[in-house]
C-alpha positions as a Markdown table, in Angstrom:
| # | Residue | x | y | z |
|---|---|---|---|---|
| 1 | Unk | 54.4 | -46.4 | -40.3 |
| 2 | Unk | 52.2 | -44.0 | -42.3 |
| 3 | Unk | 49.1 | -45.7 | -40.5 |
| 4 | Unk | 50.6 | -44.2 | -37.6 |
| 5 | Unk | 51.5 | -40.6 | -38.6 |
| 6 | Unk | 48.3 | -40.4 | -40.1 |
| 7 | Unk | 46.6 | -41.0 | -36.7 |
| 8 | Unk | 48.4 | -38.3 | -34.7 |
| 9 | Unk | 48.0 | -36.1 | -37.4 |
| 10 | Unk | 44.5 | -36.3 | -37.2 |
| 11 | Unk | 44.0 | -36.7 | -33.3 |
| 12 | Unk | 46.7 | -33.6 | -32.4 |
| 13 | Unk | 47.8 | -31.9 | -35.3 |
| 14 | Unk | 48.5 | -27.9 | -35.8 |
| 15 | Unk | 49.3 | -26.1 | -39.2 |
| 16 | Unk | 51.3 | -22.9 | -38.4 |
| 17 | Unk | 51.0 | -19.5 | -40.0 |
| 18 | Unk | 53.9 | -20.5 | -42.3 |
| 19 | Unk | 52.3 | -23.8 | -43.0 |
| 20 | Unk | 54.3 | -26.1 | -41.7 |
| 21 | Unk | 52.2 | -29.2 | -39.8 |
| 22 | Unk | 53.1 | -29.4 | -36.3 |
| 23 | Unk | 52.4 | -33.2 | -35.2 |
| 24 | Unk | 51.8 | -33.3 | -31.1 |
| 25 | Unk | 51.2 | -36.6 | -29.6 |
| 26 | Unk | 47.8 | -36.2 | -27.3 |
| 27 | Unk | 49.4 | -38.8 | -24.8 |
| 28 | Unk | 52.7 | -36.5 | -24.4 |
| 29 | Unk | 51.2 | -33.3 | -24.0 |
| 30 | Unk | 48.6 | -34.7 | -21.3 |
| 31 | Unk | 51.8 | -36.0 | -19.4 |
| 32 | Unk | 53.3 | -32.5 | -19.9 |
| 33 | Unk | 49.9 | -30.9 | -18.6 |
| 34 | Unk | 49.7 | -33.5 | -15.6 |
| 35 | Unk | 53.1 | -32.8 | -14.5 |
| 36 | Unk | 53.6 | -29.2 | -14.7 |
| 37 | Unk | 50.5 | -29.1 | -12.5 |
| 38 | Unk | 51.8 | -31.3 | -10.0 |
| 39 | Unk | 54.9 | -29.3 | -8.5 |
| 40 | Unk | 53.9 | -29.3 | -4.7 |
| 41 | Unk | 56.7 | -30.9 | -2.6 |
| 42 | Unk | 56.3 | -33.1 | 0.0 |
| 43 | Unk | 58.1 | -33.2 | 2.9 |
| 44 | Unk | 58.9 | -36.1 | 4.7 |
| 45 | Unk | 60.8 | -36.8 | 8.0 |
| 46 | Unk | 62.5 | -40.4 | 8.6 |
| 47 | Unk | 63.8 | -41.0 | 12.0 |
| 48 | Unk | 64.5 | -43.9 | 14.5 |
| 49 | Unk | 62.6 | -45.3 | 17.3 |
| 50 | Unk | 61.6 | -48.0 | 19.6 |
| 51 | Unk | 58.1 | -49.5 | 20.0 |
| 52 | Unk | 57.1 | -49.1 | 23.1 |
| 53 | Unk | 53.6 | -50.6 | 23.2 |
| 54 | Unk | 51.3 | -52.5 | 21.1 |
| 55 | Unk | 48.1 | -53.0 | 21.5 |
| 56 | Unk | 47.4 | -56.3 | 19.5 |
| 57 | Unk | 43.3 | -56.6 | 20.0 |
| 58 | Unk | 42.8 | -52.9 | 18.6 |
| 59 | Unk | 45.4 | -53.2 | 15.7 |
| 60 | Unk | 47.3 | -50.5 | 17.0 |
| 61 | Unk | 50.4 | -49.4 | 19.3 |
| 62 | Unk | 53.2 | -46.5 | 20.4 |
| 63 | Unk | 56.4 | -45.8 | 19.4 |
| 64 | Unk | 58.8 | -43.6 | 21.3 |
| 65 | Unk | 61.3 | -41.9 | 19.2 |
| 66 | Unk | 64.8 | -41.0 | 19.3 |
| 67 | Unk | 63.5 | -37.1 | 19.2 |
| 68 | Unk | 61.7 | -37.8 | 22.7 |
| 69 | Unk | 58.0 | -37.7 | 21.1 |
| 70 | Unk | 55.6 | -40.6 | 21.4 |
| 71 | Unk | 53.9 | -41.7 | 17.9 |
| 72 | Unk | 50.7 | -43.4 | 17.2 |
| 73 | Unk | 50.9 | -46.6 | 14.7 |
| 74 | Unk | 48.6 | -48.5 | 13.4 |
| 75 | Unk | 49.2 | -52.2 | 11.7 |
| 76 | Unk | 48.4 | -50.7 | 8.5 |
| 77 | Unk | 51.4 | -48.7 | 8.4 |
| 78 | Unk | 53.8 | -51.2 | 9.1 |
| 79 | Unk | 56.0 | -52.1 | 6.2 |
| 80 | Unk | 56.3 | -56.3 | 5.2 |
| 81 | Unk | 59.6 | -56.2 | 7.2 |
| 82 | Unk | 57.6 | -56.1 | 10.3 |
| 83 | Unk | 54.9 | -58.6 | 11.6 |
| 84 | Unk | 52.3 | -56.9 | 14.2 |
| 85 | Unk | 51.0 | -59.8 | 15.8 |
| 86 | Unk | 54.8 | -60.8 | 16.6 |
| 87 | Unk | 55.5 | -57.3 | 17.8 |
| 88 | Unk | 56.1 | -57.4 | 21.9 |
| 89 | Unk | 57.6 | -53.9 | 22.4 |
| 90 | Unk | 61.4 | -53.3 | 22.5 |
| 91 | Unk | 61.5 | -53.3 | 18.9 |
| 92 | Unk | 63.9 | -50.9 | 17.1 |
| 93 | Unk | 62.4 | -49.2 | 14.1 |
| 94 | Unk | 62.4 | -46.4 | 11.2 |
| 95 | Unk | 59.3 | -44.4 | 10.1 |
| 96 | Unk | 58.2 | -41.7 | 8.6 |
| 97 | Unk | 56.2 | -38.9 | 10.4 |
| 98 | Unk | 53.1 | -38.0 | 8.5 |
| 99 | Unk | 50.2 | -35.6 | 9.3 |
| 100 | Unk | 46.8 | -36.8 | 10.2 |
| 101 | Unk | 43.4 | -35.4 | 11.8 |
| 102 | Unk | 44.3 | -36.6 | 15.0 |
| 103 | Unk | 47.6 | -35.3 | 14.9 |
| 104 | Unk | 51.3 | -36.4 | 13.9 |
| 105 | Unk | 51.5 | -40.5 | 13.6 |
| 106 | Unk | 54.1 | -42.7 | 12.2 |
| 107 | Unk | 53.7 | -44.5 | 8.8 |
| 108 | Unk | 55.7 | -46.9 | 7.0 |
| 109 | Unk | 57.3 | -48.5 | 9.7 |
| 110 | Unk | 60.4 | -50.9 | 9.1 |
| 111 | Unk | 62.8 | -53.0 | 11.5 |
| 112 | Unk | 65.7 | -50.7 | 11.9 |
């Protein structure tokens, strides 16, 4: 065990003004560093829908949620619960509603 103290001693120690050693693990405090930097909160909006159109050649298709708003999917963003190329519209379905340059889309879409 001494091998170890040793080692943080000399990778993250401190003496104090009363000269006490302070021993700080270099892993720890990095966490600590990386998550009090990381406080933003994302936001993210689940509802229900049904797929309304699929077009299999492009990858891509529509859903048409319970809110009254069509949503862009693409295969990518379905989840394993849900095969695309067995997808023939009619479908009822959960996703997420995430942001993207060409406007809102759905992502992570799952049989409901």
């Amino acid at each position: 065990m001494t091998p170890i103290i040793e080692h943080l001693c000399y990778r993250g120690s401190t003496v104090t003004s009363s000269g006490a050693l302070r021993v700080v693990d270099p892993l720890f405090e990095r966490a600590v560093r990386f998550a009090s930097a990381v406080r933003k909160v994302l936001e993210v909006h689940v509802t229900t829908g049904t797929i309304k159109k699929v077009v299999a050649d492009r990858g891509f298709g529509f859903i048409a949620a319970e809110d009254g708003k069509e949503y862009f999917f693409h295969r990518g963003g379905l989840d394993s619960s849900l095969d695309f190329d067995r997808l023939m519209g009619g479908e009822k379905v959960n996703f997420e509603i995430e942001q993207s340059p060409k406007g809102p889309r759905a992502n992570r879409v799952s049989a409901a």
